[in-house]
Every structure is written in C-alpha cells, then in structure tokens.
C-alpha positions in Angstrom: -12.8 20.5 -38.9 -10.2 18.2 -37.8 -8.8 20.5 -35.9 -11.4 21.7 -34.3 -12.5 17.9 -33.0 -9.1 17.5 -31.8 -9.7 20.8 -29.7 -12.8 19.6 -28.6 -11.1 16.0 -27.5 -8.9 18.2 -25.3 -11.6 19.4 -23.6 -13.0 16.8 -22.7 -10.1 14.5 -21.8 -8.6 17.7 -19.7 -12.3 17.7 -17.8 -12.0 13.6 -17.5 -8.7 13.9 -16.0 -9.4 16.5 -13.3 -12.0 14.6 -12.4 -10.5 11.1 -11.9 -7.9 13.1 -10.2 -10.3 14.8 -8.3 -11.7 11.2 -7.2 -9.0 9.8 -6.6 -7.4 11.9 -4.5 -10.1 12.1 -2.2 -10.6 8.0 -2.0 -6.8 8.0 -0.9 -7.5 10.6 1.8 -10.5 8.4 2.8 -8.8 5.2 2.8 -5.8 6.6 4.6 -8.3 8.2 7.5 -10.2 4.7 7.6 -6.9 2.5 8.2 -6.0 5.2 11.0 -10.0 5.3 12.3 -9.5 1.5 12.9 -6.0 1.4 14.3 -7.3 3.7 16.9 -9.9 1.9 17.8 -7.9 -1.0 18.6 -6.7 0.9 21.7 -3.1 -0.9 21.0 0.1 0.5 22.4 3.9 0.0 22.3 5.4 -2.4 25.2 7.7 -0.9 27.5 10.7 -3.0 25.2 9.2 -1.6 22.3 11.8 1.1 21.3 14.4 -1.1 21.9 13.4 -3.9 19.8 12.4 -1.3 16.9 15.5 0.8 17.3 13.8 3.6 18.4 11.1 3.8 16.0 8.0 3.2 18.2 8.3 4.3 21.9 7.1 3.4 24.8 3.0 3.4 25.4 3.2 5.0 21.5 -0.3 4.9 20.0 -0.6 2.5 17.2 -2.3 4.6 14.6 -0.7 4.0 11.9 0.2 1.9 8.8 4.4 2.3 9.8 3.7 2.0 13.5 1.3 -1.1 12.7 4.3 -2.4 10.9 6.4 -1.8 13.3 4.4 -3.1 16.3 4.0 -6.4 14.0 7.8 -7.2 14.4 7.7 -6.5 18.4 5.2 -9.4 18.2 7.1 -11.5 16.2 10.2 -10.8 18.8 8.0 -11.9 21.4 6.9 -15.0 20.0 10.2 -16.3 19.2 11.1 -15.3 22.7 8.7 -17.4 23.9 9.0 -20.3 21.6 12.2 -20.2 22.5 13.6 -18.9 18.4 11.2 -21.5 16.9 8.5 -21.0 14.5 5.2 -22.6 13.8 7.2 -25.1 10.8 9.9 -26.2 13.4 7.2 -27.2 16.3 5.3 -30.2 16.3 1.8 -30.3 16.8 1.1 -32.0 20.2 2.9 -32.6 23.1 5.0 -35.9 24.7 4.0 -36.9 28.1 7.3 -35.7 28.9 6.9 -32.0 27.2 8.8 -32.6 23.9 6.8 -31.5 20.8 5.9 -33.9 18.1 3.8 -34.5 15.3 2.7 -38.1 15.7 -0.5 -38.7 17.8 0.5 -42.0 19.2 3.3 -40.8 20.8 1.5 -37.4 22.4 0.1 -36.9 26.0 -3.4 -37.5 26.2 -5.7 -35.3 27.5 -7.2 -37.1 30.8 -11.2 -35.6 30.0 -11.0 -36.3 26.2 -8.1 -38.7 25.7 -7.5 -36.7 23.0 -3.7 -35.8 22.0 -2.6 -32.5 23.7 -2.1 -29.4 21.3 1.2 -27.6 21.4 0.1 -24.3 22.9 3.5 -22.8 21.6 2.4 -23.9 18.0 -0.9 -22.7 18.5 0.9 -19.1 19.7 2.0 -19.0 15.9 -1.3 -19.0 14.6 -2.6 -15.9 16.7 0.8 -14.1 16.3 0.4 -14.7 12.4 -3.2 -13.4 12.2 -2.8 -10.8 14.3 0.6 -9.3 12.8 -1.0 -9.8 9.5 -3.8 -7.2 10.0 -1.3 -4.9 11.3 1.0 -5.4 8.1 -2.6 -5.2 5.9 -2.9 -1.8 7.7 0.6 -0.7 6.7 0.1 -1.4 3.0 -3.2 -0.2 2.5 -2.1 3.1 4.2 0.6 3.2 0.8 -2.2 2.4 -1.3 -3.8 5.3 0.2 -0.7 7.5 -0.5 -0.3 5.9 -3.9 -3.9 7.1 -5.1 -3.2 10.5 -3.2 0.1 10.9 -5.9 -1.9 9.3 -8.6 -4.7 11.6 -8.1 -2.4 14.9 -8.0 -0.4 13.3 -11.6 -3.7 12.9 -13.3 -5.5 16.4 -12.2 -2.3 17.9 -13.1 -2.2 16.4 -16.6 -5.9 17.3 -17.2 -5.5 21.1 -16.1 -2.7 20.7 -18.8 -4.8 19.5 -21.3 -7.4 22.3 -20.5 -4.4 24.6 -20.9 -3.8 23.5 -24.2 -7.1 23.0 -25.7 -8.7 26.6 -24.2 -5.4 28.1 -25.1 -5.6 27.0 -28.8 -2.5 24.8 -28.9 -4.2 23.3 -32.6 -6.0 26.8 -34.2 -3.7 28.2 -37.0 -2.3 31.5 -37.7 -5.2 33.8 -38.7 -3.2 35.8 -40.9 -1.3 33.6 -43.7 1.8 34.4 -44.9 1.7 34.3 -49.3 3.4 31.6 -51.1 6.8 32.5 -52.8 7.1 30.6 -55.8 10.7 29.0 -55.8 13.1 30.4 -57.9 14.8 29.0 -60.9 18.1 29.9 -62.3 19.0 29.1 -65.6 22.1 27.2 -66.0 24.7 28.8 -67.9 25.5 27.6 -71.6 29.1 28.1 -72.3 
C-alpha cells in the first residue's frame, strides 16, 4: 500500500511540475514579448555617437527594442548628461542659480525670477531628474527582459523534472520484483572440538 501511494505521489507531482513548467514558460515568453511590444512603441533610436560611446554595441539609428539595447541606450544618456553638466551630477549641483550663473543651494543668494521673484531653478540639476527617470525605465526594461529569461529556464528545469517524475512513477521505479527469490537459511558450521 505504501508503495503504491508513493507511485501515485509521483503522478501527481510529475503532472504538477509539467504544468508549472508549462506556465511558466509561457509567462516568460509573454513578459519578454511585452518589454519588447513597449520598447517599440517608444519609437527610440541610437544617436549618431551612439556606437562610439557603447563600443560598438548599439549602432547608429539602431532600434531600441530591447532589454540590452535599453541598457545600453541608458548609458548614452548618462554620457550626454554629464556632457552637458559639464561631468557633474545631480548631488554636485546646487539647486538655483546666482545672478552671476554659479549654482547654489541657498535661496538668498539665487537670481530671482523677475515675474515671480521666486529663486531660479538650476535647469542643469533639473536635467538629472529627467535623465534619471528616463534611464531608469530603460534599465527596468533590461531586467525584466532577464526575468523573462529566468522563468523561460525555470519553466524548462521544472517541466523537465516533472516528465522525470512521470518517467519514474509510470515506469514503476517503486513496484517489486514479481517473482521472489526463496530464502536460504544461513549456514552454520560447527566448531571443531579438539
């Protein structure tokens, strides 16, 4: 009986495990088409300095449709950035301008705007912000593509490992030998008086 429940176990993990490998696989093909769906939709394309600041890896006018190209277009941004903040990022800037163009973080001393008289924002600064959002969802594209990939491999393991329970359990892996071999009693030997 024992064996026969452990038989029937394998059954049914074997049929559990195709099918969450079944399901997963296809949510990591879905996933993966959905990040490439809305990377092309995006319309976005590789500058013309793009292979050079990438090494090669995205060209020019290059379709960004893709997790790795995403990623890859995410550090031309980042180059560009600096290039225009001059190598400083959004910690190093202040947050307004000085009447005389400097950047600093204290109100009193910023340019006022003449409509508002409100201090004047660092539009450099402000450049961060976009650049960080922006090159974030790019980088969000690139690792949930890998996620993608990761449930397409986890999917594969776990169908694999149920058709191999299935194997097992159909193929009688637990049932005994019909035909029993009879027990030999053990032999004694007498030990010799002498």
């Amino acid at each position: 009986m024992t064996r026969k429940f452990f038989e029937y176990g394998g059954w049914i993990a074997g049929a559990v495990l195709v099918a969450f490998g079944i399901v997963a696989i296809a949510m990591g093909v879905n996933g993966r088409n959905e990040v490439r769906d809305a990377l092309a939709a995006q319309k976005i394309t590789a500058t013309p300095d793009a292979a050079e600041i990438t090494n090669g890896k995205l060209q020019t006018g290059e379709a960004i449709n893709t997790g790795a190209r995403a990623r890859e277009f995410a550090s031309v941004m980042e180059f560009h950035t600096l290039e225009a903040t001059g190598g400083a990022r959004y910690s190093e800037m202040g947050r307004y301008l000085t009447p005389t163009g400097k950047d600093t973080s204290d109100a009193a001393l910023a340019a006022k705007d003449p409509k508002t008289g409100r201090p004047v924002e660092n539009e450099l600064r402000n450049m961060w912000v976009t650049e960080t959002a922006l090159t974030t969802a790019l980088n969000m594209s690139f690792m949930a593509e890998q996620l993608s990939l990761f449930g397409i491999v986890t999917g594969v393991a776990l169908l694999l490992t149920g058709i191999g329970f299935l194997v097992l359990a159909i193929g009688g892996a637990l049932r005994t030998s019909e035909a029993k071999e009879p027990r030999v009693a053990p032999q004694h030997t007498a030990a010799a008086i002498g």
